[in-house]
Structure formats: structure tokens, C-alpha cells
BAMIRO-655049 format. One record per atom (N, C-alpha, C, O): x, y, z. Coordinates in steps of 0.02 Angstrom, whole numbers, plus 50000, padded with zeros to 5 digits. Layout:
BAMIRO-655049
XYZ...
end
This chain:
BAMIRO-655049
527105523957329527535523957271527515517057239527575511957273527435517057163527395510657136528085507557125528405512757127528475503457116528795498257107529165501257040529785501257036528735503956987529145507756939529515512556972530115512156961529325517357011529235523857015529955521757077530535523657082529575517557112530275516757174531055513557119531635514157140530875510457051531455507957038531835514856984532415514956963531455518356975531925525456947532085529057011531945535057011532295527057057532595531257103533405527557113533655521957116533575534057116534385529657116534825530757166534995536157192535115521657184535245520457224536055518057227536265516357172536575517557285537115515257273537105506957309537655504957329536615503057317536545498057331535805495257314535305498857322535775488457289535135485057276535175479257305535695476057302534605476857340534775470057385534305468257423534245471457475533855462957410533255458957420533315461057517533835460957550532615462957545532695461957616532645454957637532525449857605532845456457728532825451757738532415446057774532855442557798531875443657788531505443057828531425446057897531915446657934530725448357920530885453157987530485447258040530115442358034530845451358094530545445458141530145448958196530255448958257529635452058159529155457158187528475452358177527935453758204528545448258148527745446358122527455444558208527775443358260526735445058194525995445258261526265437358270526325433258225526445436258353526245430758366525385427358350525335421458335524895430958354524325428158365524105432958279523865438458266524385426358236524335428858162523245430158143522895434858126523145422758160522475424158176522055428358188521505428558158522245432858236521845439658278522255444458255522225449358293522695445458202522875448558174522455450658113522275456458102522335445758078522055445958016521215447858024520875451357987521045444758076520345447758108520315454058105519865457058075520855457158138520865464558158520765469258075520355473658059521215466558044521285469657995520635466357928520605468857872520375462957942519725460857906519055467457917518625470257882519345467557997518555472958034518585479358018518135483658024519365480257987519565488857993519345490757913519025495657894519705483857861519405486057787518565484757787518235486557738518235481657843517605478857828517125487357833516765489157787517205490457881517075497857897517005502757860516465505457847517635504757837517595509257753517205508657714516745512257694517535499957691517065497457631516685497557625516515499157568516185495957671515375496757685515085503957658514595504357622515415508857678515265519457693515365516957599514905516357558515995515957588515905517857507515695513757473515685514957413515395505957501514905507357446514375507757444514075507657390514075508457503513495512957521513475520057502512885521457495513845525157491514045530657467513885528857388513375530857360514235526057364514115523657286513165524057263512715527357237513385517557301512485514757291511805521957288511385523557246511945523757337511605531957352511685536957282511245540657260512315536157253512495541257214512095540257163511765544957138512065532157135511675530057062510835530557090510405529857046510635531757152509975535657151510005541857143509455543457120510215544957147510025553457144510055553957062510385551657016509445558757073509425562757006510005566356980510385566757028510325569556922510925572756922510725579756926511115583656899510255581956949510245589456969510475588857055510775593457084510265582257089510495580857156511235577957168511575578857218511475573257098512175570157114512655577957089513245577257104512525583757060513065588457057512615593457105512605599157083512375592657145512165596857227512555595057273513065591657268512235598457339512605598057409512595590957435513025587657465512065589757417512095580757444512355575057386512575569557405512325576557328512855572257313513695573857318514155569857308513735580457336514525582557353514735579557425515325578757439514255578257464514205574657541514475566957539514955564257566514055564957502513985558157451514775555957442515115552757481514895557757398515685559357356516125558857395516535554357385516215563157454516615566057481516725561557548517295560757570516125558557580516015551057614516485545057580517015543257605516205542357520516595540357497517185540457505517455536557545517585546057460518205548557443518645548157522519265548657520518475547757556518695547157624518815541557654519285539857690518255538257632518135529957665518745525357627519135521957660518765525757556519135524457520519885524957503520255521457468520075534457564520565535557570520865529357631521425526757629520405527957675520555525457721520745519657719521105517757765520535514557660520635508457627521345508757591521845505257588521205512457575522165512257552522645513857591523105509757588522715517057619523375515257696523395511857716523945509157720522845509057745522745503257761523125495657736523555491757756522675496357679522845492457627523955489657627524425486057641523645495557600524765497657577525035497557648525645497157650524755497757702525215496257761525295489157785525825487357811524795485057778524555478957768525155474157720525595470557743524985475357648525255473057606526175473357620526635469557604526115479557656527045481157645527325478357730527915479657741527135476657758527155471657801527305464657798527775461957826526775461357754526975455257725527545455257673527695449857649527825460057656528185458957598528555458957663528505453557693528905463257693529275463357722529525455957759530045452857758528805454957793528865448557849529315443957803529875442257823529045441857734529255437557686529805436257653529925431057622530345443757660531185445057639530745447357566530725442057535530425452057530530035450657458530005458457440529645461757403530615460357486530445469157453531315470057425531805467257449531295473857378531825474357362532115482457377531785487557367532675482157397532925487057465533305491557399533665488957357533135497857403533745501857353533865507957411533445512257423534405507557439535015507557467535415516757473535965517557447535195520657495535825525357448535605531657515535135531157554536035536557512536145540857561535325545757570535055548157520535075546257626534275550857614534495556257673534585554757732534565563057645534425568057691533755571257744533185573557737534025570357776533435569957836532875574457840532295572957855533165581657820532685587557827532305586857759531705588557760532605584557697532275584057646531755580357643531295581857606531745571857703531215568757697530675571057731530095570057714530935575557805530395574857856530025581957804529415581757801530315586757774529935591757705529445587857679528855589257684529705582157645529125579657592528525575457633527965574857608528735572057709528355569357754527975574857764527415574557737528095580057797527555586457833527245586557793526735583157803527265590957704526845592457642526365588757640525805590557625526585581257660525865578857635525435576557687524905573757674525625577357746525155573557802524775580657821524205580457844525165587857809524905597057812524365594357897523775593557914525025593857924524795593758000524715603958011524985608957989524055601558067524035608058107523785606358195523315603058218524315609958224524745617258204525495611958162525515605758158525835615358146526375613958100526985609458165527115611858220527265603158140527595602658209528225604758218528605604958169528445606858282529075608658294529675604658255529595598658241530265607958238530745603558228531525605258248531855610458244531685598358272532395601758312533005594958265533155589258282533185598258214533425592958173534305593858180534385599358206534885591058169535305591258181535675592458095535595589558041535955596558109536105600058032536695595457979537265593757996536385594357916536755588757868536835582557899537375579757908535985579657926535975573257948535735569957894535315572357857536035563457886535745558257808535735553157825536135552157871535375547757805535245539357845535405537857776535505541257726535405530657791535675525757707535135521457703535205516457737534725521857678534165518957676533635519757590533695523757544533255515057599532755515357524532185521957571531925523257625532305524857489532105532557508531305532157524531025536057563531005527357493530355526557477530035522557536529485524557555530285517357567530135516857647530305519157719530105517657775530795523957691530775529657755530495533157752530365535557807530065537357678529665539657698529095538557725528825542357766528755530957693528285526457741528315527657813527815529657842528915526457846529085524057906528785529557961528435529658012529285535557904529355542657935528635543557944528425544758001528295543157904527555547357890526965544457952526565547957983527045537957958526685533857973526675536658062526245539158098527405534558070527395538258149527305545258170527305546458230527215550158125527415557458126526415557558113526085560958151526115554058063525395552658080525085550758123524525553158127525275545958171525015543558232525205549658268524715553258267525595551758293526055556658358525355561758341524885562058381525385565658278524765570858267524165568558262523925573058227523815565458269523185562358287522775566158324522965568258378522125567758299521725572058345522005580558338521695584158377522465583658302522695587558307523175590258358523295596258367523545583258402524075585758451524715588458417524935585658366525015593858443525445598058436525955591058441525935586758484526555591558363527145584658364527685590058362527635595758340528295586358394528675590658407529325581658373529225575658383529755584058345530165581258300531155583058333531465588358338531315577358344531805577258322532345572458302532285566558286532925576658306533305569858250534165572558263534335578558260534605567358274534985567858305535665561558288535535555658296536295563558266536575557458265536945554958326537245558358367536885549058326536985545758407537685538658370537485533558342538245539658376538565534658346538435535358276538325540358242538465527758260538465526958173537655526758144537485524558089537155529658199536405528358192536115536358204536385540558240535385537358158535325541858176534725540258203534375535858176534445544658281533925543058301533485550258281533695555958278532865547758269532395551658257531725552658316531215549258307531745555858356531325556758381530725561958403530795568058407530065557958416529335560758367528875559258443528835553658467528565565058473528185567558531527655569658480527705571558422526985568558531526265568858535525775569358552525615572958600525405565958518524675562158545524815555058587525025550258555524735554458637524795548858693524855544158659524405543658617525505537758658525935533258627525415528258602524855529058627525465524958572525275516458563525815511458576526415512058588525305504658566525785500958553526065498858510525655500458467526415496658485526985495458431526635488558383526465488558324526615481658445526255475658432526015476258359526255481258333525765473958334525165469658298524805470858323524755468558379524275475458298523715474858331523215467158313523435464158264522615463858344522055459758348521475459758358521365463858402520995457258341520365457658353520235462458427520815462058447519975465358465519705470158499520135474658515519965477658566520645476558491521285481858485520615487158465520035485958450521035494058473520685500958452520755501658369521215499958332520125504958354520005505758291520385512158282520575515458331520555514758186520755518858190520705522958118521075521958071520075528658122519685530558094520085534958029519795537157980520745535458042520995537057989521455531557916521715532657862521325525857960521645520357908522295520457954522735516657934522405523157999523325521258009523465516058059524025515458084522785511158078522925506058129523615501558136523785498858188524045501058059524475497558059525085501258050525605498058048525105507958045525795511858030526295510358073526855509258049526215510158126526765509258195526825500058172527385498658195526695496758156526875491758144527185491258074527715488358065526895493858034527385495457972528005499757980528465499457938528025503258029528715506558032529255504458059529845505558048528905500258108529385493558153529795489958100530395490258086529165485658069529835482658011530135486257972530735484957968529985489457948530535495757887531175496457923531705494057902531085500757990531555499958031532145494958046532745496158043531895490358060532085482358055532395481357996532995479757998532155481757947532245480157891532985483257873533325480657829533195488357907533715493557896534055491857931534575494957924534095487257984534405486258040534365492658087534825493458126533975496058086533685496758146533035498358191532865492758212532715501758210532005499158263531645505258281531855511058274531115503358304530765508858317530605508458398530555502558416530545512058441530605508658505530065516058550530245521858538529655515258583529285518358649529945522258664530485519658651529905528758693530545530958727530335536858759530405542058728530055537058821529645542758880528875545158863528445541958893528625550958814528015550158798528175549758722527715552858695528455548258689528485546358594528845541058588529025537058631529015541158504529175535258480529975538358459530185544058448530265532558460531105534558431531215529758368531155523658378531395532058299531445529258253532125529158245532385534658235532565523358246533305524158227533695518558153533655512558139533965523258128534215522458063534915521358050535195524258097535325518958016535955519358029536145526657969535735529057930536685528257975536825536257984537245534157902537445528357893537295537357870537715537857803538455538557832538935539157794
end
């Protein structure tokens, strides 16, 4: 979501974040990591490109330039999550995002989260009825998506739930065998869909809300404070 698009959403609070104190000790092998992951893509598309301006156009609208394309279109998808998970990290680390504030119903986000990630098989959900967090609508869904993408990875069956616990609501998201949370660095696991940094982008969002994302038996627990 662009910056326009997040500022027509309306909110009952506006208010600069605040610095998170998530940033990679080993900033260095951080930035490595994330140099090797855009270096990968980039390469497929524009090697994909390059290929395309050879083919004849009876071959670039054929099966192999639809191969072509579609390489690309992938590689490129992968550069942008990336990218935007990257970028919204540092804003974060920096206090440089501006927080709009206002009540988000739960089943409505993890709706617009499922639609677009169209996991299969479809994941379970055990949601707790007229649950709402107070949060900027536009990085919970980040948050949400990011971990609910990792958990289904490989096509493991995610099983969802969400629950108010006190004045917080915890959300919790079963899977595909956990990661770590960290920063990833230079010889960390690659991750062929662009989401090497989501679990670290969701940490701070979390954070950012005052509250965290935390390991909890085999998944992750995302907790929010509760409207």
C-alpha cells in the first residue's frame, strides 16, 4: 500500500512510530544477506529480459517467450517483498513511519490476508468472535500476511488462531517447521519466494504496536493490543 492510499484510510489516531529495538546486531551480515537475496532474482530477470529482445515476435508471443515472461514476472515478484520488507524495516528501525491508529477487525483482515496469499489447502481457522486490535490497518496486514506466508510454505496445511488474552489479542499461526525470528545474515537460508525478511518485518510492526511476535510450541504467536 502506497503512503497515499495508506493516508485515505481512516483513522482515530495519527502518530509518528517509535523507534524499534529489533534492529540485527551484526548490521553488516545483515545487509550482505539481503544484497545476495536481491542479487538472485535480479540476475533471472534480467536475463529473462535480455532473452526476450532476442526472440523473433512469432517466438516472444509463443510458448517460450510466455516461459520467458513468466520467469521474469516471478523473479521480479520476488524483488518486491523483498524489497518492501526491507525498506519497511528501516523505516521502522528509524521511528519514520507514520502510525494511523484506529480499531481493525480481525476476521476481516485475516479475509483480505488469505485472498491474496490463496493458500492451498485453505487454512484452518479458529477465530474468537468480534475480535478487533487497534492498530494501522495497513501493517497488520503486512505483519499478518508475512507470518501466515512463512507458516504455509511448501504447501503445509496453517491452522490460525486468534484469541483475546487480557487487553491483547494473541494471534496464533501453526505450520511449516518455525524459523527464526533474528535478522537473518550472510549464510542464513535462502528464500525462494522473496519472504526471507517477513518474520523480521512482523517483529517490528508488532513492536511497533507495543506488542511482539514470539516462537510459541511449533508456530509463531502474533500479539496486538485488543480495541
Amino acid at each position: 500500500m502506497s503512503d497515499e492510499e495508506q493516508a485515505a484510510i481512516p483513522a482515530s489516531e495519527v502518530r509518528p512510530s517509535r523507534p524499534t529495538t529489533a534492529a540485527s546486531a551484526d548490521r553488516p551480515g545483515h545487509l550482505g544477506f539481503v544484497a545476495h537475496e536481491l542479487r538472485n532474482p535480479l540476475s533471472t530477470a534480467l536475463w529473462s529480459a535480455e532473452l526476450m529482445t532476442r526472440l523473433r515476435p512469432e517466438e516472444r508471443a509463443g510458448e517460450r517467450g510466455l516461459k520467458l515472461a513468466t520467469l521474469g514476472a516471478r523473479a521480479l515478484a520476488r524483488i518486491q517483498v523483498l524489497v518492501e520488507d526491507h525498506l519497511l524495516c528501516e523505516r521502522l528501525d528509524a521511528g519514520g513511519y507514520l502510525l494511523r491508529l484506529g480499531p481493525v477487525e480481525v476476521p476481516a483482515l485475516l479475509a483480505v490476508v488469505l485472498a491474496r496469499l490463496e493458500l492451498s489447502p485453505a487454512p484452518e481457522l479458529r477465530v474468537e468472535a468480534g475480535l478487533a486490535v487497534c492498530g494501522d490497518r495497513s501493517l497488520l496486514e503486512r505483519a499478518v500476511e508475512g507470518v501466515v506466508a512463512v507458516a504455509g510454505r511448501g504447501g503445509a496445511a496453517v491452522r490460525i488462531g486468534a484469541e483475546r488474552a487480557g487487553g491483547m489479542v494473541r494471534l496464533a499461526v501453526q505450520g511449516a517447521p518455525t524459523r527464526r525470528l533474528d535478522d537473518p545474515v550472510k549464510g542464513a537460508l535462502s528464500d525462494p519466494t522473496g519472504r526471507a525478511l517477513a518474520l523480521p518485518m512482523a517483529r517490528r510492526v508488532a513492536e511497533a504496536h507495543g506488542g511482539a511476535l514470539t516462537l510459541e510450541g511449533t508456530g509463531y504467536l502474533l500479539v496486538f493490543p485488543a480495541t
